[in-house]
N, C-alpha and C positions, 0 to 999 in steps of 0.2 A: 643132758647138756653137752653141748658138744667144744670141749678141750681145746682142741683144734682154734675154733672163732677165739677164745676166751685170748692164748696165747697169740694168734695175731692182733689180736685189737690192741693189746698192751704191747706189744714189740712198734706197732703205729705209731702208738703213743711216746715208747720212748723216743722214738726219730725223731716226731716232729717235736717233743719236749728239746731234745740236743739241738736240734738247728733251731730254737725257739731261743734257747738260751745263748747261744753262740750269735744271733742276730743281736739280743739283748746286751751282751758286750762288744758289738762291733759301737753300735749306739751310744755308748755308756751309761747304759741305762744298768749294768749288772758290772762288780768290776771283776778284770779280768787277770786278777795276782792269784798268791795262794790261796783264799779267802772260795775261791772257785772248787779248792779239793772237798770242798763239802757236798758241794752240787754234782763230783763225780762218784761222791760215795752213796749218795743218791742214786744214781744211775747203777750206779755198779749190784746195790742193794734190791734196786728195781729189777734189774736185768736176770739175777739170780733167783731173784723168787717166781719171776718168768716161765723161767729155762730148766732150771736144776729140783726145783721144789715146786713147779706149777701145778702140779696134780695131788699136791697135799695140803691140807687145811693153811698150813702157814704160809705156803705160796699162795691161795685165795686170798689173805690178807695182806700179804705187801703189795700185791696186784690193787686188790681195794684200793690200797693206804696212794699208791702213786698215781691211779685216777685218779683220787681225790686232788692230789699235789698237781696233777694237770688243769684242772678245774679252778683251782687253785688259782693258776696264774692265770685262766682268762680273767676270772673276775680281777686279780689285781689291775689287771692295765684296762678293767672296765669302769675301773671307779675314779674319777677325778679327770682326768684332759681328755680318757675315753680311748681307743685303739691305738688312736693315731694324734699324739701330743706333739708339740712345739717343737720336740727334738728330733722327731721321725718324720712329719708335715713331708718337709721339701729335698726328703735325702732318696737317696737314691737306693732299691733294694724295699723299698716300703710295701711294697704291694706282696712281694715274697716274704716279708715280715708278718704281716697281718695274717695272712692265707693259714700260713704255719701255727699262727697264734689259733685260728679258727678251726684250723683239724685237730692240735692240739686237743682244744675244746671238744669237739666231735668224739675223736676217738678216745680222750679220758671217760668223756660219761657214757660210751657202749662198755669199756673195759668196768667200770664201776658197777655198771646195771650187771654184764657176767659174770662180775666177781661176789656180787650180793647175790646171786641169784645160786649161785655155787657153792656156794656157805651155808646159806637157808636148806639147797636140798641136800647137802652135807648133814646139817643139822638135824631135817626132818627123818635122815637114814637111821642116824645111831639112835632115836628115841624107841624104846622097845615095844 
């Protein structure tokens, strides 16, 4: 498996996750007080398990865990008004909205697929 892919597809992710969310509160669709420092210790948690512990079992798991949170939020804003609701329709920025929300998408589920994939043959190593 190659480290290398695994650690960009989730650093992708985290970009397009932060300009996801940051589109999300220009919008007001996410708000943007303190209530936000949750979603930077997200990031901050993502980032470290990236970075500093990507090549050890508990970095393949937070990497998992924030594809999954990328994934996450496509399907939220897939279920109900769909991409592009009532409040994003006629604004301006929409089109770079969506785009972001869609690599999001992309690049949580390659990061997901390498980090399950990463785990398994982590797992199938240590079996004697």
């Amino acid at each position: 498996m190659n480290d290398k892919t695994l650690t960009i597809s989730s650093l992708l992710a985290i970009l397009f996750f932060s300009f996801h969310w940051a589109y999300d509160i220009v919008f007001k669709m996410a708000p943007g007080d303190l209530s936000a420092l949750f979603g930077i210790l997200i990031l901050v948690v993502w980032l470290y398990g990236t970075l500093v512990v990507g090549d050890r079992r508990s970095g393949c798991i937070i990497m998992l865990l924030g594809g999954l949170s990328g994934l996450f939020a496509l399907v939220l804003h897939l279920r109900g008004a769909g991409l592009v609701g009532p409040r994003v329709a006629n604004s301006s920025g929409v089109f770079l909205w969506v785009w972001t929300l869609l690599a999001l998408g992309g690049t949580s589920a390659f990061s997901t697929i390498l980090a399950a994939r990463a785990l398994w043959k982590g797992a199938r190593a240590a079996r004697p």
